[in-house]
C-alpha positions as a Markdown table, in Angstrom:
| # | Residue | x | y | z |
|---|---|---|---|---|
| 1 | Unk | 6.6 | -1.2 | 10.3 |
| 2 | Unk | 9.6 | -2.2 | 8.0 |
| 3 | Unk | 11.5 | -5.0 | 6.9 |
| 4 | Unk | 12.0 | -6.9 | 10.1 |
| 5 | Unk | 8.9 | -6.4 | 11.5 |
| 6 | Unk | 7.8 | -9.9 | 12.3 |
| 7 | Unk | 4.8 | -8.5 | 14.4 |
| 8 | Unk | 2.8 | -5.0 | 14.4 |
| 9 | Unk | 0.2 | -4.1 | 16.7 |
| 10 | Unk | -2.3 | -1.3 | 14.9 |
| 11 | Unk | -4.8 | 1.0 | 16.5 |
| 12 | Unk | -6.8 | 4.1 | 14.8 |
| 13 | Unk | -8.5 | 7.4 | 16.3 |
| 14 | Unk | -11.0 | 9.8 | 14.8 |
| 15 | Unk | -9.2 | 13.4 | 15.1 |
| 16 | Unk | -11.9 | 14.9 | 14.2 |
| 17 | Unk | -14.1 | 14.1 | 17.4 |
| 18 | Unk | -11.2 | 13.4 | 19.8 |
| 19 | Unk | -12.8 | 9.6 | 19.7 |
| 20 | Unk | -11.2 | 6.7 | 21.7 |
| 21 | Unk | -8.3 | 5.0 | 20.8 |
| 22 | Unk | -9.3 | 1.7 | 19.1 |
| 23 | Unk | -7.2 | -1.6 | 18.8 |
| 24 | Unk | -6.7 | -2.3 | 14.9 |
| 25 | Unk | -4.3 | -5.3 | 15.5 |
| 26 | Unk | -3.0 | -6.4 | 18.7 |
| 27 | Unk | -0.6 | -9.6 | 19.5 |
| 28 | Unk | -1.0 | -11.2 | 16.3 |
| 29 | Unk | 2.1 | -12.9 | 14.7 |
| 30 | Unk | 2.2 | -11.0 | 11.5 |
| 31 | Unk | 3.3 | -7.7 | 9.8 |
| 32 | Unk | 0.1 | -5.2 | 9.2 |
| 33 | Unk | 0.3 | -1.1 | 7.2 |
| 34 | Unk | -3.0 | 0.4 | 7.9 |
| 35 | Unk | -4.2 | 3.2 | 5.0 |
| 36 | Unk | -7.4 | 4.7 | 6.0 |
| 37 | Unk | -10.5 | 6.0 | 3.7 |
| 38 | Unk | -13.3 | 7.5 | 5.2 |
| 39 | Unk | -14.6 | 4.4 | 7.9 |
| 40 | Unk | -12.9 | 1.5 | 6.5 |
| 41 | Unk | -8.7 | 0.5 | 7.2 |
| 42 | Unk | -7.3 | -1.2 | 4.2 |
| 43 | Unk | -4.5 | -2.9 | 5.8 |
| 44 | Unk | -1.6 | -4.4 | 3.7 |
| 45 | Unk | -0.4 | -8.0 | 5.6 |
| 46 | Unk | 1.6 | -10.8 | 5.8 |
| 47 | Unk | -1.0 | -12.8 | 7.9 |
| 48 | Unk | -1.3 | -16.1 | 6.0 |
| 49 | Unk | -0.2 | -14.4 | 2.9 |
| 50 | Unk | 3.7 | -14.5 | 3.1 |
| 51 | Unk | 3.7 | -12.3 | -0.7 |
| 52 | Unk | 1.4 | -9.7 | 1.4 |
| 53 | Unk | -2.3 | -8.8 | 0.9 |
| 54 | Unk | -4.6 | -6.2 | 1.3 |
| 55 | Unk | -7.5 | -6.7 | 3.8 |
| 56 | Unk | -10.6 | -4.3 | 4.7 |
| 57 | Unk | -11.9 | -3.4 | 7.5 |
| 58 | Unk | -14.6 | -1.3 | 8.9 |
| 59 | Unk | -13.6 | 0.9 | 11.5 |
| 60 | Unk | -16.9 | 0.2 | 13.8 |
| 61 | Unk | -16.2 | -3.3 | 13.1 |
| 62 | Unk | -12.5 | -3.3 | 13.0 |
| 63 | Unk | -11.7 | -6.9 | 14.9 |
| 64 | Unk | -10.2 | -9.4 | 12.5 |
| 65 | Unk | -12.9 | -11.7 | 12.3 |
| 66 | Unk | -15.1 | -9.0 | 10.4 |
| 67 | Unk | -12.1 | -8.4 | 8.0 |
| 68 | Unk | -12.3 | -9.1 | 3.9 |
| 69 | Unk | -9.7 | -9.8 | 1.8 |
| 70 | Unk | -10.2 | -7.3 | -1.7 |
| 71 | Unk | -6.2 | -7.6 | -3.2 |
| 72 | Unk | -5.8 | -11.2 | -3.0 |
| 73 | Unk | -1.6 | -12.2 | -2.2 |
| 74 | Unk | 0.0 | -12.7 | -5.7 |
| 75 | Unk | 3.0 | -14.3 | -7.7 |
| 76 | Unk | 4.4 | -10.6 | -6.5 |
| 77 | Unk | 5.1 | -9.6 | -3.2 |
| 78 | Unk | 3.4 | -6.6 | -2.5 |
| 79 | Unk | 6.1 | -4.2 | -1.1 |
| 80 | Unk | 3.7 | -1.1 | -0.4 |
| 81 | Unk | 0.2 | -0.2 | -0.5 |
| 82 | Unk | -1.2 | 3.7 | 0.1 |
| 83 | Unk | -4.5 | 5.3 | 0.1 |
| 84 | Unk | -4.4 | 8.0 | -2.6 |
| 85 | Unk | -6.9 | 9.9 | -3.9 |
| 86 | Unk | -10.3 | 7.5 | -3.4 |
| 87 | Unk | -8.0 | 4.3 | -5.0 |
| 88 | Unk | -5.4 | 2.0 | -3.5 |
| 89 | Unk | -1.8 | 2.1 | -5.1 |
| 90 | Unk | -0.4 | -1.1 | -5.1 |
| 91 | Unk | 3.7 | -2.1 | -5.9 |
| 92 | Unk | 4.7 | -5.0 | -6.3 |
| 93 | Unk | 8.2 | -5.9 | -6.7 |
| 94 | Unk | 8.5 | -8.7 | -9.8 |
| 95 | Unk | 11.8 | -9.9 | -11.3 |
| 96 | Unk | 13.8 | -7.5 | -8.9 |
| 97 | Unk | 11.9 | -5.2 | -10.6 |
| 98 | Unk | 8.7 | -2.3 | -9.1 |
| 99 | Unk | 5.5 | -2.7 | -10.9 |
| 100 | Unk | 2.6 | -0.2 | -9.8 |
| 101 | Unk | -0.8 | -1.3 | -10.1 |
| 102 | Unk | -4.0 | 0.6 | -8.9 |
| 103 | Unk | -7.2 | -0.8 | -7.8 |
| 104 | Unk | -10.5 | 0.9 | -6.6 |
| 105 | Unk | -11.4 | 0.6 | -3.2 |
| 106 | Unk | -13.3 | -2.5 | -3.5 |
| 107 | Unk | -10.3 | -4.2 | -5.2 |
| 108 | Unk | -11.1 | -4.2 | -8.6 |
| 109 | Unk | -7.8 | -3.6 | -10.6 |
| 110 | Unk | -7.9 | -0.5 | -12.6 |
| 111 | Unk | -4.1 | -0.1 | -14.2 |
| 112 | Unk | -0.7 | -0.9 | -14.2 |
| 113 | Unk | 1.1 | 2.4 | -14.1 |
| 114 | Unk | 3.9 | 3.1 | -16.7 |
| 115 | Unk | 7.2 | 3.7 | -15.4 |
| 116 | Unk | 10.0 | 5.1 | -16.9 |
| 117 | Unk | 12.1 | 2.1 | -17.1 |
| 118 | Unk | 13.7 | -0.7 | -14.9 |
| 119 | Unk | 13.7 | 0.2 | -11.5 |
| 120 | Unk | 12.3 | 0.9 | -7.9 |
| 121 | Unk | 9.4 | 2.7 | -7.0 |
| 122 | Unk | 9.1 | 3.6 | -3.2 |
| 123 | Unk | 7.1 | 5.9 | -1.0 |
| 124 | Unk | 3.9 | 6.3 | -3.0 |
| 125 | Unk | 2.1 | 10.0 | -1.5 |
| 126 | Unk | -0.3 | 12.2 | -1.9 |
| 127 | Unk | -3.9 | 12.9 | -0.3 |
| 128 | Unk | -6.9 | 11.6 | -0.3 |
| 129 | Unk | -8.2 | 15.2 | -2.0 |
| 130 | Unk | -5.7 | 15.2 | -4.6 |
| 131 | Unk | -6.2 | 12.7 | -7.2 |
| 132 | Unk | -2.4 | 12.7 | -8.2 |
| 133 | Unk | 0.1 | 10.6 | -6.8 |
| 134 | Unk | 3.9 | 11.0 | -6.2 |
| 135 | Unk | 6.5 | 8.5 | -6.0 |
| 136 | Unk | 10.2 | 7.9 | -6.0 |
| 137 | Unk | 12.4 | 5.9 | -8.5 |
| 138 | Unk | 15.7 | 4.7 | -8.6 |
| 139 | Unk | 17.1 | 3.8 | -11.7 |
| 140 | Unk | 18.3 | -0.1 | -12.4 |
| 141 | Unk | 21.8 | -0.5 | -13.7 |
| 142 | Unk | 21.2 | 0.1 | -17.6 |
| 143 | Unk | 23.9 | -0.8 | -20.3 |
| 144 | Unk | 22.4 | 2.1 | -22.4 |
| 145 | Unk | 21.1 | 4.3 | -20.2 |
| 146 | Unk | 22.9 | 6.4 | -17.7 |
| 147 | Unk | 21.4 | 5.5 | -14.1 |
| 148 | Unk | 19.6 | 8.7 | -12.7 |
| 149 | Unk | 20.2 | 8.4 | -9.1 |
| 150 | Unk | 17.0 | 8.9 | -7.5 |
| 151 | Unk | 13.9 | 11.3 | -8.7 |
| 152 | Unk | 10.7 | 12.2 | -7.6 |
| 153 | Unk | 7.8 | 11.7 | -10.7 |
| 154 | Unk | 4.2 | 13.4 | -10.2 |
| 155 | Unk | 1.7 | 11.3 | -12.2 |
| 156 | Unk | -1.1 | 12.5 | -14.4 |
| 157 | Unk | -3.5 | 11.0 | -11.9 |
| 158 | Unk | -4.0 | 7.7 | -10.5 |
């Protein structure tokens, strides 16, 4: 998965019974990210959504026609979607700019996460146990603020 991925095939497997490997995605035209909370894939896609969605699907269920859409695509493009701690962090990129946004599992939006300025937010992480989230920023060109280079912020939960 990444920028140029004009196609990505997804499949899942429950560790924790050696299970079978199961076919997410397979041979559709379209970009998918899979996060994965207890038996459901929320998968973040470009398929008929060129700003990116977020879909879910039950993993006993998992073939597209059983999928629901819970973000809808926006005025955004969604750059990045994680499972974090029982929620979905969402960013968005909007006037060259990250905007974070967090939404429960059934897509209800929650909050738009403060940042510290202009900039970009990448590589949400964390665990599904741990309710708080880490991220990295990068610092937009500033006329009054030194740019910090890159830095790694721990919220105060998500």
């Amino acid at each position: 998965y990444g920028a140029g991925a004009k196609k990505t095939d997804l499949f899942v497997k429950n560790l924790e019974c050696d299970g079978p490997v199961v076919p997410l995605v397979r041979g559709i035209d379209a970009a998918f990210h899979a996060a994965i909370i207890g038996d459901r894939a929320f998968i973040d896609t470009d398929l008929d959504a060129p700003n990116h969605r977020v879909m879910v699907a039950g993993l006993t269920q998992p073939g597209v026609e059983h999928w629901r859409e819970i973000i809808p695509e926006g005025k955004e493009a969604l750059d990045q979607c994680s499972a974090i701690g029982g929620r979905l962090v969402a960013g968005y990129m909007k006037d060259a700019c990250s905007v974070v946004r967090v939404f429960s599992t059934d897509g209800t939006f929650e909050r738009e996460v403060p940042l510290p300025g202009l900039g970009t937010t990448y590589g949400f992480g964390g665990k599904q146990s741990d309710p708080v989230p880490w991220h990295r920023w990068s610092q937009s060109v500033s006329l009054t603020i030194p740019p910090l280079g890159m830095v790694v912020l721990k919220w105060e939960g998500v």
